[in-house]
C-alpha positions in Angstrom: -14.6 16.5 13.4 -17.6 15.5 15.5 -20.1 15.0 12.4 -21.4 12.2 10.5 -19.3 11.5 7.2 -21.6 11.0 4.4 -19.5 11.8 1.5 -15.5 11.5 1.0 -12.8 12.5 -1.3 -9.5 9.8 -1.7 -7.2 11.8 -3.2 -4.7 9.1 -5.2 -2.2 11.0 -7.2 -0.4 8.0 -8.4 -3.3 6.1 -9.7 -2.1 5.8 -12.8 0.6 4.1 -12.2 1.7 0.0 -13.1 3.4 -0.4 -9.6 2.9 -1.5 -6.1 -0.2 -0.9 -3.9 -0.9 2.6 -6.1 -3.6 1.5 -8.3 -5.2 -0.8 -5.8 -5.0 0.1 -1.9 -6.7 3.5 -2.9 -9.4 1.6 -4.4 -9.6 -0.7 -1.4 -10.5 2.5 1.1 -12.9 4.2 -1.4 -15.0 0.5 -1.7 -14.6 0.6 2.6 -15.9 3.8 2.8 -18.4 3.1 0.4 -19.9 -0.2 2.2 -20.2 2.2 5.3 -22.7 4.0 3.3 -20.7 6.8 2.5 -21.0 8.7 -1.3 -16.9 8.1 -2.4 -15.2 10.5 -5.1 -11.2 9.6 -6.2 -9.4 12.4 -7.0 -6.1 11.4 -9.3 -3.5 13.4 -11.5 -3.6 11.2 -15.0 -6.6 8.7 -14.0 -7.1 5.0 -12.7 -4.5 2.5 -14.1 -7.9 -0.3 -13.4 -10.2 2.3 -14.5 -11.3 0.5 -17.3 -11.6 -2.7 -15.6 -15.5 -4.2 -14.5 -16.3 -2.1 -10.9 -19.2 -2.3 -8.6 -19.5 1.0 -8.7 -18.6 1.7 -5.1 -16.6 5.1 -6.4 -16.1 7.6 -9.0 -12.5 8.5 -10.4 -11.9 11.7 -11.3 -9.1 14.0 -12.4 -6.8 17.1 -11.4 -7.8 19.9 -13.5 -5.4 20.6 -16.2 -3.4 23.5 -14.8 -2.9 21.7 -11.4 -2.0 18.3 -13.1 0.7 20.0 -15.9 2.7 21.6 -12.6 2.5 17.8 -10.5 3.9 16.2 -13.8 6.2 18.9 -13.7 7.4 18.8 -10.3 7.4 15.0 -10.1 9.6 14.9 -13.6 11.9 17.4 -11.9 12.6 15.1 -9.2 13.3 12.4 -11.2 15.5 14.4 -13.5 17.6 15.7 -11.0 18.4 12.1 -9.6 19.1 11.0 -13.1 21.9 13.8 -14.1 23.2 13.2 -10.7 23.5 9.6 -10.7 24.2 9.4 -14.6 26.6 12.2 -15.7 28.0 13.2 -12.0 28.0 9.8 -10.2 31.0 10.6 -8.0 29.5 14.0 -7.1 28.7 14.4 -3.7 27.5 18.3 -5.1 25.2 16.9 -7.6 23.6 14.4 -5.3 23.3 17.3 -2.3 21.0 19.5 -5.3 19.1 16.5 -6.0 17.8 15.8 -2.9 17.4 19.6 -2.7 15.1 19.3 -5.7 13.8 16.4 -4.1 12.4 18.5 -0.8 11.8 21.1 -3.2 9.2 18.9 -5.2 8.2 17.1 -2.3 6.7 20.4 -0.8 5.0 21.5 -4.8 3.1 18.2 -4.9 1.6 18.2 -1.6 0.2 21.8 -2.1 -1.1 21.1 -5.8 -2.3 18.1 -3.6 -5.0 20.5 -1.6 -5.0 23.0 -4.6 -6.8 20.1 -5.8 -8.9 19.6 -3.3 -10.0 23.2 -2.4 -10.8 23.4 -6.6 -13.0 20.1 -6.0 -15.1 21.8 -3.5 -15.9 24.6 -4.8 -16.7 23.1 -8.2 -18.6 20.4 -6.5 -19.4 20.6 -2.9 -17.3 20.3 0.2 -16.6 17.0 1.4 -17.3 15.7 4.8 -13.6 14.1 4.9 -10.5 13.7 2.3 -8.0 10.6 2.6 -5.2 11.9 0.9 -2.9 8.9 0.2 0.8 9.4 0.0 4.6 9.5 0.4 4.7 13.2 0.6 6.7 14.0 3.9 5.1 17.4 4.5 1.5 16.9 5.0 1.4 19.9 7.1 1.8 21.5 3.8 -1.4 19.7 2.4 -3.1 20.5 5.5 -2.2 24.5 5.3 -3.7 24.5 1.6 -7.1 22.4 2.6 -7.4 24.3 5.5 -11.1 24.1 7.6 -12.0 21.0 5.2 -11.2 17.6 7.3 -8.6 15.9 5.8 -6.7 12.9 7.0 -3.2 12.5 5.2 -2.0 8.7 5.4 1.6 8.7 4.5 3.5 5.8 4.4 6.8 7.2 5.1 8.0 9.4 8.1 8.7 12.7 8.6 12.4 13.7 6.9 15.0 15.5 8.1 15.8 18.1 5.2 11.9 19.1 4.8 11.6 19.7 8.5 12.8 23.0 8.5 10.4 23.8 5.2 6.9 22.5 7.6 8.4 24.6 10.2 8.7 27.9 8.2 4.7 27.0 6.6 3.8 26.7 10.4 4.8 30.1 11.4 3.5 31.7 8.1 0.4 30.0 9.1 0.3 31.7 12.6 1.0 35.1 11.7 -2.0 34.4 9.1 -4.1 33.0 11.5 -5.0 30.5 9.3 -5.9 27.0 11.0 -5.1 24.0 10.6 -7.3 22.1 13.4 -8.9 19.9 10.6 -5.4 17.9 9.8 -5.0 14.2 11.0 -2.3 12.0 10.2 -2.6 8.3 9.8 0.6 5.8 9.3 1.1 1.9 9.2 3.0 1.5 12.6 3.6 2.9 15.6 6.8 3.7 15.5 6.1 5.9 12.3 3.3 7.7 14.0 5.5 8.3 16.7 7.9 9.9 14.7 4.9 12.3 13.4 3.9 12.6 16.9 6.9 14.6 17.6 7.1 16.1 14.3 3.6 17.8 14.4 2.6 17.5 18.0 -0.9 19.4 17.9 -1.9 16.9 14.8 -3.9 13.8 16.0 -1.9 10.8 14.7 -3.3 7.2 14.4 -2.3 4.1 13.0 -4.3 2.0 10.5 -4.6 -0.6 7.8 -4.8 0.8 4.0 -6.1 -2.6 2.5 -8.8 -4.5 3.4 -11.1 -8.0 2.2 -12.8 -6.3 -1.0 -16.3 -6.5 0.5 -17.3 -7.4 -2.7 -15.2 -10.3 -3.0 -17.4 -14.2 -2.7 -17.8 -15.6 0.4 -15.3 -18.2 1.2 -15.7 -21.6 1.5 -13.0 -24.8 1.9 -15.3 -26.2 -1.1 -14.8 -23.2 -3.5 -11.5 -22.9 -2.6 -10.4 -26.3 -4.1 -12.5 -25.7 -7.4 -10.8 -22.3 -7.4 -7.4 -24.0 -7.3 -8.0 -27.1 -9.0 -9.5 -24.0 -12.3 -6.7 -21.9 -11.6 -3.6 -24.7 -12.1 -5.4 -25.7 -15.3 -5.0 -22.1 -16.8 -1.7 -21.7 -15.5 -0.4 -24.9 -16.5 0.3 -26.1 -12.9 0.0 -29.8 -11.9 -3.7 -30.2 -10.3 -1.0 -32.6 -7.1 1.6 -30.0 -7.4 2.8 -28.6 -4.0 2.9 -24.7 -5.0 4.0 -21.7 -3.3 3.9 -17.8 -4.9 6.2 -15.6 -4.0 4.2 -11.8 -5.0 5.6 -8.2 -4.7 6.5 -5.3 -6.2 9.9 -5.7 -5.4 11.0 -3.0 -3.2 14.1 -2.8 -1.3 12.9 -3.7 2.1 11.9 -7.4 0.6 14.3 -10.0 0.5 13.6 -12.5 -2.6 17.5 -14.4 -2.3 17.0 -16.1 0.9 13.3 -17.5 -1.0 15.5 -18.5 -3.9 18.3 -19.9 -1.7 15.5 -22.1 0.4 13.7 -23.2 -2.8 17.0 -24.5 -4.5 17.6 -26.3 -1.6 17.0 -30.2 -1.4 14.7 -29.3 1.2 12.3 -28.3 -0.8 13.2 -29.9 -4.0 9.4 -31.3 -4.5 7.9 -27.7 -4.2 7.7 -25.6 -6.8 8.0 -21.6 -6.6 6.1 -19.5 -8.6 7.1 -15.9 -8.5 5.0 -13.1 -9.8 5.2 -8.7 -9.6 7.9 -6.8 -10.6 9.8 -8.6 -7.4 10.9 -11.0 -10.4 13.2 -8.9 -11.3 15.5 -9.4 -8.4 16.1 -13.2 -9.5 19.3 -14.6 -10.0 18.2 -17.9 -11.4 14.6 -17.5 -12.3 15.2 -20.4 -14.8 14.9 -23.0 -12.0 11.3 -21.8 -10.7 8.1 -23.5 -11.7 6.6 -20.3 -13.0 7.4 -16.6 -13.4 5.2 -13.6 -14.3 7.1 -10.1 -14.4 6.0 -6.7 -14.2 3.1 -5.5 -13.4 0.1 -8.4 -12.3 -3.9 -7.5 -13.4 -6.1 -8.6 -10.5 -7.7 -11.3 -12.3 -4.0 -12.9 -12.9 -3.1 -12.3 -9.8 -6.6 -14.0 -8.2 -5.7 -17.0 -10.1 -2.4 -17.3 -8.7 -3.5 -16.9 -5.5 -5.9 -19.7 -6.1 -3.4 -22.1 -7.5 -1.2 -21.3 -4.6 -0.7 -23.9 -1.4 1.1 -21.4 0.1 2.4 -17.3 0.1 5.6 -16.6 1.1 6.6 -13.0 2.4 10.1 -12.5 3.0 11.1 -9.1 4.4 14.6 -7.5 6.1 14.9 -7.6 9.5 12.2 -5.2 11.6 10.3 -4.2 8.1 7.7 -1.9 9.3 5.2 -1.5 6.6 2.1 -2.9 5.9 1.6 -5.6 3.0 -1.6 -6.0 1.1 -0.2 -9.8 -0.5 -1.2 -11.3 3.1 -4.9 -9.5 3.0 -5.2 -11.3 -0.1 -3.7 -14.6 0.9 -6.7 -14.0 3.7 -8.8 -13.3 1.2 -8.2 -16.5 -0.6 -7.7 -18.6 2.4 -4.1 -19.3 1.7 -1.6 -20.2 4.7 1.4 -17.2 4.7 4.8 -18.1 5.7 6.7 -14.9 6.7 9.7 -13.4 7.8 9.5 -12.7 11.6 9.7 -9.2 13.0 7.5 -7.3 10.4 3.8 -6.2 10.3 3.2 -9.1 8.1 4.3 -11.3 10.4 1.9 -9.9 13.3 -1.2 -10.4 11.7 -0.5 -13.7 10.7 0.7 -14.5 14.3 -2.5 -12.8 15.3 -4.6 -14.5 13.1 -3.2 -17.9 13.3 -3.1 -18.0 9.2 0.8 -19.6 8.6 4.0 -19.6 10.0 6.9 -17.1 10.5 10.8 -17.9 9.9 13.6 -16.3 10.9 14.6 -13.2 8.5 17.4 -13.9 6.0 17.6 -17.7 7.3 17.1 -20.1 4.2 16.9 -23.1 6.9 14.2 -21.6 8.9 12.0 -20.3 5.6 12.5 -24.1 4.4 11.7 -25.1 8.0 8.6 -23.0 7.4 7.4 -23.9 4.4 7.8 -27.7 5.8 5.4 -27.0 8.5 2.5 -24.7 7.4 -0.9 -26.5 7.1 -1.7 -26.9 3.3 -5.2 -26.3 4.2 -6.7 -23.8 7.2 -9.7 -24.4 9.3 -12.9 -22.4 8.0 -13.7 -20.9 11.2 -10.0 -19.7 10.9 -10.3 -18.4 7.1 -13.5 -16.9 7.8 -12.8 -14.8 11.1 -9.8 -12.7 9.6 -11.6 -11.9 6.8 -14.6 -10.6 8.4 -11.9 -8.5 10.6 -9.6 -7.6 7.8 -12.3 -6.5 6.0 -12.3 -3.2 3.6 -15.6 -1.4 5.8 -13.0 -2.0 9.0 -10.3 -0.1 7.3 -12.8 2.0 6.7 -14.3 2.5 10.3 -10.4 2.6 11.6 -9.7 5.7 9.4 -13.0 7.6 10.7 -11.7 6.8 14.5 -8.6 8.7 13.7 -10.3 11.5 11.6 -12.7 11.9 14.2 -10.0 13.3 17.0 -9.3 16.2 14.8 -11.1 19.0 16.2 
């Protein structure tokens, strides 16, 4: 791309949305970009979930137009209709499941284009952008790439490239060469490596890179082992938690890849009889005898419950399946509060802690070694400790990582 970035679109359909990293990762990148001195626009299909919420200002949130965001909604909503007919009135139908995922690719392919309709209508109602960060799961960003065209966009998906939509970015591709229409300015960001390998070989003339989506809030209060025991010692009295409890918060959304049982297997164990678990995110859900925990929140956690959580916390606990590969935003905010992480081994989680020397990993699925764990972690970490990760974690490094990858497009 080979030019200064002053201004950016992040383009967030999901925004809107009470789950996961949606309405908060975007908002992460947009306040990195924005501490870099860059002018940050969010582009979303129904709003911010947060958008009502005190800001610093860093960004402005913005809308599809109307025509774009009535055919997402629509091609989203057929997606989830066709899984529900299949699964609900058909659930033995190898048929109906076949068209689902048909509809599936089908709306996979509409929302990424609507994706750069969007974008292509922002600039020429607005200006042209120096860079767009679309944030997504879309598996065809070739597709969003083909719509944007000459404008610089970098698509970070979290997901790899699928088989049944491969043959749909191959047909675009050729339509796109007998069009002579390029492409040049598509990059490709991903969590891992072994994802961006997988694009790699998927989209071989698109520069791929791998990146952090969540960073320190470079707003947030400098830390200090002093604030951080008022923090805590504020926190437990709102929550009701014992100022000499030994506490340890078990966050997520709850996705498939975690593994809450072996947490709740460890922490009904003798071994850890005197600790209490608090368990808070839609992760809650999976319990199977949440009546024995010190504390549960369900559903979706605001940021200011979630901060005093974290504060009351001695500990977080990550558990993960074997080899998880994605990123997790709970241990950027364990950083962020200078809380000590004990996490399942083999993950991304795992390697920043390792890296960072902020907690202890077990052995995935192995109640023993997570009690083992918990056992062992410091209950308080060194300041020089605390306060290097978060200056590298921080949202302005996500930030200058993204710009690194952006800037081998041509």
């Amino acid at each position: 791309m080979g030019r200064d970035v002053r201004t950016v679109l992040v383009v967030e359909r999901d925004a809107h949305r009470r789950m996961g990293h949606f309405p908060t990762a975007f908002a992460s990148v947009a306040r990195g970009f924005a501490a870099l001195g860059c002018t940050v626009d969010v582009l979303t299909q129904q709003g911010w979930l947060l958008g009502d919420s005190p800001d610093d200002g860093a960004f402005s949130v913005h809308r599809f137009d109307r025509q774009v965001a009535r055919l997402d909604r629509l091609a989203v909503g057929a997606r989830s209709s066709a899984y529900r007919l299949a699964r609900g009135r058909f659930p033995r139908s190898t048929r109906a499941l076949a068209m689902a995922d048909r509809v599936s690719d089908l709306s996979d392919v509409c929302s990424a284009a609507l994706a750069g309709v969007a974008v292509r209508r922002w600039a020429r109602a607005r200006g042209t952008p120096d860079l767009v960060v679309v944030m997504t799961y879309y598996t065809t960003p070739a597709v969003v790439g083909a719509v944007v065209r000459k404008i610089p966009t970098l698509v970070y998906t979290f997901v790899g490239p699928r088989r049944r939509t491969r043959r749909i970015s191959s047909r675009i591709s050729r339509v796109l060469q007998r069009l002579s229409t390029t492409t040049d300015a598509l990059c490709i960001a991903t969590a891992d490596r072994a994802t961006a390998a997988l694009w790699e070989r998927e989209l071989p003339t698109v520069p791929v890179g791998t990146s952090r989506i969540v960073g320190i809030d470079v707003t947030a209060e400098r830390w200090t082992s002093a604030r951080r025991v008022d923090a805590r010692r504020a926190a437990r009295a709102c929550l009701g938690l014992d100022e000499n409890e030994h506490i340890a918060l078990l966050f997520g959304a709850g996705h498939p890849e975690q593994d809450p049982a072996v947490v709740e297997r460890a922490f009904a164990s003798e071994g850890l009889g005197d600790v209490g678990l608090v368990v808070a995110g839609t992760i809650a859900d999976r319990l199977e005898r949440p009546e024995r925990l010190r504390l549960v929140r369900r559903g979706f956690v605001p940021a200011d419950e979630l901060d005093a959580l974290l504060d009351a916390a001695d500990v977080a606990v990550l558990s993960f399946l074997d080899d998880h590969t994605r990123d997790s935003a709970t241990v950027v905010d364990a950083v962020r509060h200078g809380i000590p992480v004990v996490v399942s081994d083999r993950s991304m989680a795992a390697d920043l802690v390792v890296q960072y020397g902020f907690g202890i990993c077990f052995e995935p699925g192995d109640a023993a070694s997570l009690t083992d764990a918990v056992r062992s972690v410091p209950r308080e970490l060194a300041e020089d400790v605390v306060r290097r990760a978060q200056d590298e974690l921080s949202a302005a490094g996500v930030a200058r990582r993204l710009l690194e990858i952006a800037g081998t497009a041509s």
